[in-house]
N, C-alpha and C positions, 0 to 999 in steps of 0.2 A: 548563367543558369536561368531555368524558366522559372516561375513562380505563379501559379493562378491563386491572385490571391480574393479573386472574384469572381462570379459567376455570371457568363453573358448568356444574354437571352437565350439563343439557339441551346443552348446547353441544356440537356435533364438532367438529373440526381445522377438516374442509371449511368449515363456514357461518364460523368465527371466522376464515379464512383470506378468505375472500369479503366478510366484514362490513371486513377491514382497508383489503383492495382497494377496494373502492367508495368509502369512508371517504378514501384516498390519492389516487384519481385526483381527485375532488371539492374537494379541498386544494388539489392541482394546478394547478387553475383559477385559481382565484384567489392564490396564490402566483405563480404565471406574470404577473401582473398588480401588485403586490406593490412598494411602491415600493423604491428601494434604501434610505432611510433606514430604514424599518421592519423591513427584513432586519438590516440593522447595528444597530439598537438592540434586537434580540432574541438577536442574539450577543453583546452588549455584556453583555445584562443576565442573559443564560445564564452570561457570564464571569463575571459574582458570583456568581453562585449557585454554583459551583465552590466561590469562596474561600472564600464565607457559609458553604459545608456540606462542607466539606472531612471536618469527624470525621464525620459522617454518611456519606461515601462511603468511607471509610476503615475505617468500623466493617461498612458493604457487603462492600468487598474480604477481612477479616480472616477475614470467613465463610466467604465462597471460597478464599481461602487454606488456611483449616483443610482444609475436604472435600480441596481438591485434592490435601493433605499426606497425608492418612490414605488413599487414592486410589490413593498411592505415583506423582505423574505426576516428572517429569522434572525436573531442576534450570532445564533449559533452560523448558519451558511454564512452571514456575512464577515465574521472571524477567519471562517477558514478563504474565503474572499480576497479576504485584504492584505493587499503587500505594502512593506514600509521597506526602509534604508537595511535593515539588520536581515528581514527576512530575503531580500536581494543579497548581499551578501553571502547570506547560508545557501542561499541557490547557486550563487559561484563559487562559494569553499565546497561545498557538495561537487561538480565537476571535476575539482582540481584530487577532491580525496577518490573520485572515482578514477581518474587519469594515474593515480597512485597503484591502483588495484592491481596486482597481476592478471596478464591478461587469458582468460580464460580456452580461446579458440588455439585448439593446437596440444591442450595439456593431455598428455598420456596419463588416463586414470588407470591403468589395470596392465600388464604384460608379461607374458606367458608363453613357454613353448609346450607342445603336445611332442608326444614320444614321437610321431613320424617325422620330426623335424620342422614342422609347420610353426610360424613366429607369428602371433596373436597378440593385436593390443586392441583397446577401447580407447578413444581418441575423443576429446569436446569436440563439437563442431558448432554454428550457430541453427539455432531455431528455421532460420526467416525471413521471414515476414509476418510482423507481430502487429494486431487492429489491437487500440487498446481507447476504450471508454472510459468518460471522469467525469464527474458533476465538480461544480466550486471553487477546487483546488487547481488555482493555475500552476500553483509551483509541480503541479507533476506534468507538468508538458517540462519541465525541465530533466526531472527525474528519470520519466519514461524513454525520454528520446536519448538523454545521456548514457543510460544503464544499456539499452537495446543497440546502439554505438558502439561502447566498449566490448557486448559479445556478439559483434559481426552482425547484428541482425539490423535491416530495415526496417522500418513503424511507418505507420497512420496511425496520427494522434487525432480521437475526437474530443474536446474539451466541453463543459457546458456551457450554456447559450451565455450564462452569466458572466462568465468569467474568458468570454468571446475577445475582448481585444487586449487582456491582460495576458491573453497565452498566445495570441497572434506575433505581442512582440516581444516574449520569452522564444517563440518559434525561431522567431526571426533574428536573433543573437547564435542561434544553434546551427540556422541555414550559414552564418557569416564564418561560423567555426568550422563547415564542411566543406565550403569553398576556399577557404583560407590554407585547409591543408590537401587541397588536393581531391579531396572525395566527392561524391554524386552528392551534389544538393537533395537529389530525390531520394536520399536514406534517411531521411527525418522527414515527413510529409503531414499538413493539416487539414483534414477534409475543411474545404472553402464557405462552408454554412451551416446556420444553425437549423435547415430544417431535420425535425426526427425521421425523415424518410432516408436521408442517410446513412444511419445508423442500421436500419432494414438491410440497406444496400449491403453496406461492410459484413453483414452477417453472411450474406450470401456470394462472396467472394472468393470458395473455397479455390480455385483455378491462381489466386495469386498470393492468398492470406493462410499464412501455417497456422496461427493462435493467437485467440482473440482474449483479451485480459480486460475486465468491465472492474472498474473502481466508484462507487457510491452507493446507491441509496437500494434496501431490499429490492425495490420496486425496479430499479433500471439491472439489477443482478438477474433478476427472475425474466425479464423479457429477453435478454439474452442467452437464457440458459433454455427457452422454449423456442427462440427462434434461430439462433445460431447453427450454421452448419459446419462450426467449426470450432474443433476442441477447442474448449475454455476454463481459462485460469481463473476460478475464483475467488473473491473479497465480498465474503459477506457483509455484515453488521457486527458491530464489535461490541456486544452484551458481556461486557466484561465484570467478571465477581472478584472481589478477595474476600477468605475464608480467613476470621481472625480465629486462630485454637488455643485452647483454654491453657496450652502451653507460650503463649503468646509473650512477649517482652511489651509492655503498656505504652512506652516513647516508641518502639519504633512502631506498632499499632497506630499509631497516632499522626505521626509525621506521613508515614506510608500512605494513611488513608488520604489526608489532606492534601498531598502532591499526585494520588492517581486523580481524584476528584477534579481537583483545581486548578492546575497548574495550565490546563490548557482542555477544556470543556468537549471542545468542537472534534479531537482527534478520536480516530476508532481506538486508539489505546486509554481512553478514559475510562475511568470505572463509574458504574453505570449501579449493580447492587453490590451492598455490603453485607456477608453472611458474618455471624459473631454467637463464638461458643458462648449456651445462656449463662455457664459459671464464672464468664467473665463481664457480663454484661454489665453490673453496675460498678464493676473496675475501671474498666477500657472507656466503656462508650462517653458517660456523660464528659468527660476534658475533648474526645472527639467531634461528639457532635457540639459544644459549643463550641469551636473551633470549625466547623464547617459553615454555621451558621453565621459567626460572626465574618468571614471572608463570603458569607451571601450564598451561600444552598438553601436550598428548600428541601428539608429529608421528610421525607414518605415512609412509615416504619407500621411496625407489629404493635400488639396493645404492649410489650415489655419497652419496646421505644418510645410509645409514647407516653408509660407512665414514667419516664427517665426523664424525658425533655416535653414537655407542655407544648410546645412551638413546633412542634412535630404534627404533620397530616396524616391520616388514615390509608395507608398502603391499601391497594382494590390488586386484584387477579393482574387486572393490565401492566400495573407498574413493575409487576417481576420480568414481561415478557418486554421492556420497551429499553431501546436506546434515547438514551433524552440527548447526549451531544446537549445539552445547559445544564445549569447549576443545579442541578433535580437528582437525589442519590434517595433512591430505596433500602430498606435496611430491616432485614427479617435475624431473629434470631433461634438459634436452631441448639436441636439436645447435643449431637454430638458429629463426628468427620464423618461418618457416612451420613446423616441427615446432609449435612451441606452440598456432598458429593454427589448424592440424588438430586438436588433443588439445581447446582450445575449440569448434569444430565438431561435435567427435564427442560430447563429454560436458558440455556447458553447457546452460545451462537458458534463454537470449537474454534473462537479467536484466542484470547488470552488471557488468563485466568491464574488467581495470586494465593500463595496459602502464607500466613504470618505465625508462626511458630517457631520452637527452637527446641522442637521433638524432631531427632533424626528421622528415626521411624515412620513418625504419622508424616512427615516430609513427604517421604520416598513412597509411600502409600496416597499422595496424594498428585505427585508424579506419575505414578503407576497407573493408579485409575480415571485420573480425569482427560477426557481426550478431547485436550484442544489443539491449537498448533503451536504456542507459548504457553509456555508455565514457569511460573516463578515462585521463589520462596525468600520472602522477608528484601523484597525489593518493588520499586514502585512501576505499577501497569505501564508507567506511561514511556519506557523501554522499549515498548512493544514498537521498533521501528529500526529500520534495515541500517541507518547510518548508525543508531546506537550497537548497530550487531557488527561493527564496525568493516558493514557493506557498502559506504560511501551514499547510499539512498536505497530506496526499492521503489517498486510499481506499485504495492500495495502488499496485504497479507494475503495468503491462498489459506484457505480455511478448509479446501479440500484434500486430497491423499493422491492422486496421481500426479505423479511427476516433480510440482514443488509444493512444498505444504509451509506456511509460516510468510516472512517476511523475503518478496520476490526481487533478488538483485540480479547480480553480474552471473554468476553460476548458474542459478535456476530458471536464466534465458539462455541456455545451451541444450545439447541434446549430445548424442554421440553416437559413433560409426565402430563397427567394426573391423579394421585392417589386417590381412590376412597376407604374408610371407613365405614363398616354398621355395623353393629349387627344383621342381618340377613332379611333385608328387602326384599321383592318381590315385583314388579311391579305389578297392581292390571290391 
């Protein structure tokens, strides 16, 4: 197999950007083609190469770790950074539950004759050639390339600068599981640097790139979605709310909040504000918030929060509209389910969004009206993720409405064809 896993002089952005595309759509071809055993036996054997080289991805990450410390970035980025033994691991049980999956390419969703005898079916097929963008998270060079495998499609993976040689040698387990069974090493492909001019390039690919999928930060969502010439999958921000209703059960108020919060700060499935009916506010909240406080938040609240908890800051305009990814939860309380469901309206991000109640009705009204891509009732935000939707992984959430909306797996990297059967009919 070739591999550039560097850049020589002679080379520009452009032609190594052009050489990858060509290189991907070519893969494509024949990946599209591709039996399902061979797909599953290259995730299989990508999933050793995890275990087999765990220190070796470990000793990748350590690098990145350091720069990213001396760098000064964020408790929160370098959470989502850092791999250990367990989180290697979940990266090859993840391959092995995706090599599990039925396999997508091929299934007949719809079939139908018309009165002239004509045999009509709708047929998966794959995407591609899928460009996909990530700040931080190395483990989705594992995600992305595994998930885009399984439904026939080709990738370029751009990873961030940070997390530059922690997904080099996640890459590089995934190349050893394509060649292992047989397939185009160039169906999992890593643009070779961290310059942002790159990224420019990949946008303007449309000759070998079907869709482009950006996972991170507002900032790198929005430069793709002004520059891109080619449809994209988006993953906003995950401004995520749970709405406590005055029909609320107080434990599991309690537990709920403290596991969207906590359990893991850095993920877009974090919750981010807490809306809480005012008729239960001196029920629910105070065992809450000292309970958030005492595992280390900082809650930002309304003058009712903070005449509840003293050790509570002054909520300002900014903290309804901000993703903190840290221990940082805002917390307004509101008269009633439509006040909430306006404050969601006005300041959510259409990620995923929690109502805690054990009113059917205001349930299904709150199902009904809130439009995100997740919605839950008396379960914890931090669900909000394609393995728990027991999709084996996803690429991110699509927060938009074309094509897939929610947590992006095996499925909603397919497309489909129409197939059409006669026995020699004409049109009259």
């Amino acid at each position: 197999m070739t591999v550039h896993s560097t850049l020589n002089e002679s080379d520009t952005i452009a032609s190594i950007m052009q050489d990858l595309g060509r290189r991907a759509k070519e893969a494509a071809k024949s990946l599209a083609m591709a039996s399902t055993d061979a797909k599953n036996s290259a995730l299989r054997n990508a999933a050793t190469a995890f275990r087999d080289r765990s220190a070796e991805i470990l000793a990748a990450n350590s690098t990145d770790m350091t720069a990213a410390k001396e760098k000064g970035i964020s408790a929160a980025l370098l959470d989502r950074l850092e791999l250990n033994e367990e989180r290697i691991v979940a990266m090859a049980d993840g391959l092995d539950a995706i090599a599990d999956l039925a396999d997508p390419v091929g299934d007949i969703m719809a079939q139908w004759d018309r009165p002239n005898g004509l045999e009509i079916s709708r047929v998966r097929v794959p995407l591609g050639v899928i460009g996909i963008i990530y700040e931080s998270r190395p483990n989705v060079t594992a995600d992305a390339g595994s998930l885009c495998l399984k439904a026939g499609n080709a990738c370029i993976l751009r990873g961030g600068s940070e997390s530059y040689h922690s997904s080099r040698a996640i890459w590089s387990c995934l190349q050893e599981g394509l060649v292992s069974a047989g397939l185009s090493a160039d169906a999992i492909q890593m643009i070779p640097t961290t310059d942002r001019a790159a990224v420019g390039e990949l946008l303007t690919l449309s000759e070998f790139v079907d869709v482009i999928v950006p996972r991170g930060s507002y900032k790198l969502i929005e430069r793709v979605q002004n520059e891109s010439r080619i449809p994209v999958f988006s993953h906003l921000d995950g401004l995520v709310h749970i709405y406590i209703d005055e029909d609320s059960d107080p434990a599991k108020a309690l537990d709920i909040t403290l596991n969207s919060k906590m359990r893991r700060v850095s993920v877009c499935g974090a919750l981010e504000t807490l809306l809480v009916h005012k008729s239960v506010a001196k029920s629910h909240l105070p065992a809450i918030l000292n309970s958030l406080i005492d595992a280390g938040c900082e809650i930002r609240g309304d003058e009712v929060v903070m005449a509840l908890e003293p050790r509570t800051l002054r909520a300002t305009e900014a903290d309804w509209q901000t993703e903190y990814l840290e221990p940082i939860l805002s917390i307004k309380t509101v008269e009633n389910l439509q006040a909430a469901m306006d404050h969601i309206a006005h300041y959510g991000s259409h990620h995923t969004d929690c109502i805690i109640t054990e009113n059917a009705d205001t349930a299904k009204t709150f199902m009904d009206v809130v439009d995100s891509a997740i919605l839950l009732q008396n379960a914890s935000t931090q669900f909000a993720d394609g393995g728990e939707f027991g999709m084996g992984a996803e690429i991110g959430i699509s927060t938009g409405k074309m094509h897939a909306r929610g947590p992006v797996g095996v499925e909603q990297l397919t497309s489909f064809k129409y197939i059409v059967k006669g026995t020699g009919q004409i049109r009259p």
